[in-house]
C-alpha positions in Angstrom: 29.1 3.6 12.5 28.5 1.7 15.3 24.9 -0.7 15.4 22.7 0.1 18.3 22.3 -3.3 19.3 26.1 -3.7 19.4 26.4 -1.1 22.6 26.3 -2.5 26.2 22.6 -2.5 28.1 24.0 0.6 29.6 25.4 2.5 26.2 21.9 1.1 24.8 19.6 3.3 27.6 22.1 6.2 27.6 21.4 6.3 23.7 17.5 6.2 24.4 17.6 8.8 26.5 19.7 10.9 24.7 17.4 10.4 21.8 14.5 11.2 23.9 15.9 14.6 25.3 16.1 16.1 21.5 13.1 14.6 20.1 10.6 15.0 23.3 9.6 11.7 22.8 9.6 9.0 25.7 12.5 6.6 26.0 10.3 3.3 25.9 8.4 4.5 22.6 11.9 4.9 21.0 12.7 1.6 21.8 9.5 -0.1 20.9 10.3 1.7 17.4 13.6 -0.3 16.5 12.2 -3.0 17.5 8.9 -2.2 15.1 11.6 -1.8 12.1 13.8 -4.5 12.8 10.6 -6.6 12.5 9.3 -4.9 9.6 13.0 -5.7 7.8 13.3 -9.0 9.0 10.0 -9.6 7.0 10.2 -8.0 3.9 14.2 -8.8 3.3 13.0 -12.9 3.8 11.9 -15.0 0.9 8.4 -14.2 1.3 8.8 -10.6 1.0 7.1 -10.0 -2.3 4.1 -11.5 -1.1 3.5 -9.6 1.9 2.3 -5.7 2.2 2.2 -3.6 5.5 -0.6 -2.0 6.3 -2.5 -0.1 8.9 -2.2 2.6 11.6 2.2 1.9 11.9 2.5 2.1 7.8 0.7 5.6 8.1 3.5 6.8 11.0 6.5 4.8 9.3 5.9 4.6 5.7 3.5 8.0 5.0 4.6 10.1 8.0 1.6 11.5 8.0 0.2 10.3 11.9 1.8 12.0 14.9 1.4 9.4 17.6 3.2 5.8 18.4 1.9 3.2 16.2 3.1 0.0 18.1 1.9 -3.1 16.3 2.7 -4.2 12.7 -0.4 -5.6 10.4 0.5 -7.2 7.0 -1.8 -8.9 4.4 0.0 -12.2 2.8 -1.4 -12.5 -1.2 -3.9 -14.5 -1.3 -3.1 -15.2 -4.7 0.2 -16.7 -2.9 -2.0 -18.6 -0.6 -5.0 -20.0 -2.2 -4.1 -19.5 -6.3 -6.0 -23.2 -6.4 -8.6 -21.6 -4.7 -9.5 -18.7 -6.8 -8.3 -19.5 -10.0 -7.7 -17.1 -12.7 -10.6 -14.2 -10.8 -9.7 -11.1 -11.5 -11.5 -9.9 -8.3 -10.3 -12.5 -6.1 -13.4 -12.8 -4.0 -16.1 -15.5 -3.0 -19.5 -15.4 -4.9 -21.2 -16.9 -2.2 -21.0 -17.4 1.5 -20.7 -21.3 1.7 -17.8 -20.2 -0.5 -16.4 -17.2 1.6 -16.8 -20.4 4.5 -14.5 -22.3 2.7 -12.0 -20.3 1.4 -11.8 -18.7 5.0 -11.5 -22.2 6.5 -8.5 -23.2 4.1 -6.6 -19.7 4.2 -7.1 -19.6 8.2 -5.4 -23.0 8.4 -2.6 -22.4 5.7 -1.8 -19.1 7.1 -1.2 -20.8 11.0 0.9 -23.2 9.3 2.8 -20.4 7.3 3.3 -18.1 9.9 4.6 -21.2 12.5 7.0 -23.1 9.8 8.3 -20.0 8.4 7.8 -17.1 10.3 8.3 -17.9 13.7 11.8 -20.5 12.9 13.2 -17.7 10.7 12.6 -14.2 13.5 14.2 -16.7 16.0 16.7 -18.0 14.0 17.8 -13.7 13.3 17.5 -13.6 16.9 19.7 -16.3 17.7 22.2 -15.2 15.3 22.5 -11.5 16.1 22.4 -11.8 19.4 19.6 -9.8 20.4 17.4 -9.6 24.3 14.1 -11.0 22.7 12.0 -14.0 22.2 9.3 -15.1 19.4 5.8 -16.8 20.5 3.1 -17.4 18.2 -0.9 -17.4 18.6 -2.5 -18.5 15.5 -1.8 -15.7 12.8 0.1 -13.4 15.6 3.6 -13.6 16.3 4.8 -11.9 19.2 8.4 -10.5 19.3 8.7 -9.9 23.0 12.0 -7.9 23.9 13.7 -7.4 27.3 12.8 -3.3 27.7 15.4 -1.0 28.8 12.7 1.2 30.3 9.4 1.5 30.5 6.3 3.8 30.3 3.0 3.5 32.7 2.5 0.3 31.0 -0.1 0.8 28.4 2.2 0.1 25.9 3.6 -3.2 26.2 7.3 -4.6 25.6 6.5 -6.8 22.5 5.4 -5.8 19.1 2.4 -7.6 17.2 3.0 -9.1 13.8 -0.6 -9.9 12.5 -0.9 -11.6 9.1 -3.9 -11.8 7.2 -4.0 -13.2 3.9 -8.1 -12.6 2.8 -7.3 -9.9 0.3 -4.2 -8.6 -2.0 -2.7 -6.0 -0.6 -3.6 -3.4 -3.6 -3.1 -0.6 -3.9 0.4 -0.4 -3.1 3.7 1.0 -3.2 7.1 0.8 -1.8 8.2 2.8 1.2 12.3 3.4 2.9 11.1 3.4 6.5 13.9 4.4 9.5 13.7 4.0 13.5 12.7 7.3 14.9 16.1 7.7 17.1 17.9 7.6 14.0 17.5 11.4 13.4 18.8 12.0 16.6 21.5 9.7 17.0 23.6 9.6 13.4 26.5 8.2 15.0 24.7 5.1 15.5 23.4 2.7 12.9 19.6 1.4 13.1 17.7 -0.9 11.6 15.8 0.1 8.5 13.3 -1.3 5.9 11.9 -1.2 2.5 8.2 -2.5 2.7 5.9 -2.2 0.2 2.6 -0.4 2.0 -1.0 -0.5 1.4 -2.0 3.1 -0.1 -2.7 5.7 2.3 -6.2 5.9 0.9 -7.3 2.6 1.0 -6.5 2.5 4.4 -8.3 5.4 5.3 -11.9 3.5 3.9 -10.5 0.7 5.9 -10.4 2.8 9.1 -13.6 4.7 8.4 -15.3 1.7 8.3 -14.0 0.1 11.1 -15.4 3.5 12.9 -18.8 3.2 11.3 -19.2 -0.3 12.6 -17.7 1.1 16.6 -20.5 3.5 15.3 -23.7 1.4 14.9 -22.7 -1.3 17.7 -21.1 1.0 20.3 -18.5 -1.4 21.2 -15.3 -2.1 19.3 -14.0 -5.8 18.6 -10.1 -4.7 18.9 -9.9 -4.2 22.3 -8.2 -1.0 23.6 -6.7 1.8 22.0 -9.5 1.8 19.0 -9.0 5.4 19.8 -6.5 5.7 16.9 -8.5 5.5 14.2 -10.1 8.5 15.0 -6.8 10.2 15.3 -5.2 8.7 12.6 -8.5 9.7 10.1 -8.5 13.2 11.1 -4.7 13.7 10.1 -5.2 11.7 6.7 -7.6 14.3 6.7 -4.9 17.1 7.0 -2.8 15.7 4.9 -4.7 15.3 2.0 -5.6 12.0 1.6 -8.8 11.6 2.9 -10.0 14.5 -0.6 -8.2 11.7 -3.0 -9.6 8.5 -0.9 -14.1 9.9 -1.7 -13.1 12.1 -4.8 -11.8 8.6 -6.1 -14.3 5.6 -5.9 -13.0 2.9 -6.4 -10.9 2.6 -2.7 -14.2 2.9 -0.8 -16.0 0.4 -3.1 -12.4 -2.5 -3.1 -13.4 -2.4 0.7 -16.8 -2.0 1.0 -16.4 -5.1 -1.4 -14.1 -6.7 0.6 -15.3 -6.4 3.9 -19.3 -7.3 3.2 -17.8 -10.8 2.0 -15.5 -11.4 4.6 -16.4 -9.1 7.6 -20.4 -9.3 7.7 -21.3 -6.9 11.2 -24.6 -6.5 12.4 -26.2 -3.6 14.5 -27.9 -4.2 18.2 -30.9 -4.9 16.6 -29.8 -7.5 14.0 -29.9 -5.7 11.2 -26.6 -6.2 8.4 -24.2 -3.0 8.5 -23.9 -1.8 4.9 -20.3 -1.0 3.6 -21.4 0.0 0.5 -24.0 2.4 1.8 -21.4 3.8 4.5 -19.0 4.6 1.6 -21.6 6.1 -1.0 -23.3 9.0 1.4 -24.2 7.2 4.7 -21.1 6.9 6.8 -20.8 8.0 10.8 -17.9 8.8 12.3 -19.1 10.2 15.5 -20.9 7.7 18.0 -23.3 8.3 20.6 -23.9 8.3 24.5 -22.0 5.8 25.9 -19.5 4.8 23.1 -18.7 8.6 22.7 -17.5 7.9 26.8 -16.0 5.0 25.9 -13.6 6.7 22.9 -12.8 9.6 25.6 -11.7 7.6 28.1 -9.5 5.4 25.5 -8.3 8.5 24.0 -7.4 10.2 26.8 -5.2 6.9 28.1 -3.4 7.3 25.1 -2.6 10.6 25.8 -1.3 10.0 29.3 1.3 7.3 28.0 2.7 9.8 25.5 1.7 7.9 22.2 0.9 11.1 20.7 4.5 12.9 19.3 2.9 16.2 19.3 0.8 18.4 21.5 -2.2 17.2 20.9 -6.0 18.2 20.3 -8.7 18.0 22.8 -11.3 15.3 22.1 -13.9 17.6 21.7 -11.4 19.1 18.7 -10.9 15.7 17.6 -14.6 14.6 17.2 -15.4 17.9 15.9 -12.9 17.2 12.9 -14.3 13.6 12.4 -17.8 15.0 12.3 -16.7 17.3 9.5 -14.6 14.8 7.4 -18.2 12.6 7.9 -20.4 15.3 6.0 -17.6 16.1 3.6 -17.3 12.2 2.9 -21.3 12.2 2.5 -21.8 15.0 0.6 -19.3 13.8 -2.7 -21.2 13.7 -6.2 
């Protein structure tokens, strides 16, 4: 077969939108997708492979299948047992007992992970680059490494010509388990040859406590710290929902309490008023998923953005469906034994 990225500019668009006519997706998600995988297989097939685990929105779509819109970006958590084992020691739980220590160990990951990601991850995507020939650049801000790539088309411009590589290294990863992920225009275009990985992912029900109470915090404060398109998580809950795993994530424990635990040491939020949110309350009875007044505004007008640049695969549901779906996933969360 013949690789994708050894076809001319012009064989490389004609492909796209070949792909794009049988699948009904848009041409410039496609291509954001190969370039999500390539990135995903550059990581995990380097040395540092074993110690990294992808996680978020895009290991749902690529890894789980189990979210129907574009999932652009690509967040991974480096062991922290990789890089601070001086720092923790032999702790089974590997997490601060106290905030001057959270301050510290923060301090010392933060800097070794800057200087990770720049002597080893930025020299080695531009090195694969260089060597394969490909139309993209690497730049790097802190623990973010941009692989920006020349487009061959282009959407209304929501959805930007780069994909995201955000490392974190504050927790380990766990649960997780090994995933064969493929570019989306593979399915459409088996005379070609794509680029494919073999990550290991963060369990699909971790990340849905992980989501939920990223949405209970948008929740108490009304605002959301991502920036745009926090409108996913609601999306993305509501078809972990469908698919089963949000029954497994509350009928099990122990994933809402590893990140209630996690983020109450290393992601303290307060509401308007100065008062701490509680993980631990929001994944024992007291979680909201549905905000109020404005924020409510706020999510329809992100939603509906992301609905008018085609990141959703499918037909997709209103937002009043949407929130409806949320609001009962909330009470079902709430109401476990």
């Amino acid at each position: 077969m013949t690789d994708f990225f050894e076809l001319t500019t012009a064989e490389r668009l004609e492909a796209l939108n070949a792909a794009a006519s049988s699948s009904g997706r848009q041409p410039h998600l496609l291509e954001k997708d190969i370039w999500v995988v390539w990135g995903l297989r550059q990581l995990f097939d380097g040395p540092h492979g074993s110690h990294l685990v992808f996680k978020g929105g895009t290991s749902l779509s690529k890894a789980y299948g189990v979210i129907r819109r574009f999932s652009e970006d690509i967040d991974l958590t480096y062991d922290i047992r990789a890089i601070a084992a001086d720092l923790i020691g032999d702790a089974k739980a590997p997490l601060p007992v106290s905030k001057s220590q959270e301050k510290k160990w923060s301090k010392a990951i933060r800097s070794r992970l800057t200087a990770w990601v720049t002597s080893e991850i930025v020299p080695r995507l531009r090195k694969d680059l260089e060597r394969q020939s490909l139309p993209a650049s690497v730049r790097v801000e802190d623990n973010k490494v941009f692989i920006n790539y020349v487009p061959l088309t282009a959407g209304t411009g929501y959805v930007h010509p780069a994909v995201m590589l955000e490392f974190g290294a504050r927790s380990t990863g766990e649960p997780n388990e090994q995933h064969h992920i493929q570019c989306d225009a593979a399915a459409y275009l088996p005379m070609l040859e794509f680029p494919t990985a073999t990550p290991q992912a963060m369990r699909a029900e971790r990340t849905f406590w992980e989501k939920a109470t990223a949405m209970h915090v948008f929740c108490a404060q009304g605002i959301f710290r991502g920036g745009e398109r926090f409108s996913r998580h609601w999306h993305d809950v509501a078809r972990l929902d469908a698919a089963g795993f949000v029954d497994k994530a509350i009928t099990d424990t122990a994933f809402g309490k590893a990140v209630a635990d996690h983020k109450s040491i290393f992601f303290i939020e307060k509401s308007p008023c100065g008062e701490l949110i509680d993980y631990h309350a929001a994944v024992s009875g007291g979680l909201q998923l549905v905000p109020d007044n404005a924020a409510l505004a706020n999510l329809a007008s992100d939603y509906q953005h992301m609905v008018d640049d085609g990141l959703f695969l499918d037909d997709v549901e209103p937002f009043e469906t949407l929130i409806d779906r949320c609001r009962l996933i909330q009470k079902k969360a709430n109401a476990r034994p």
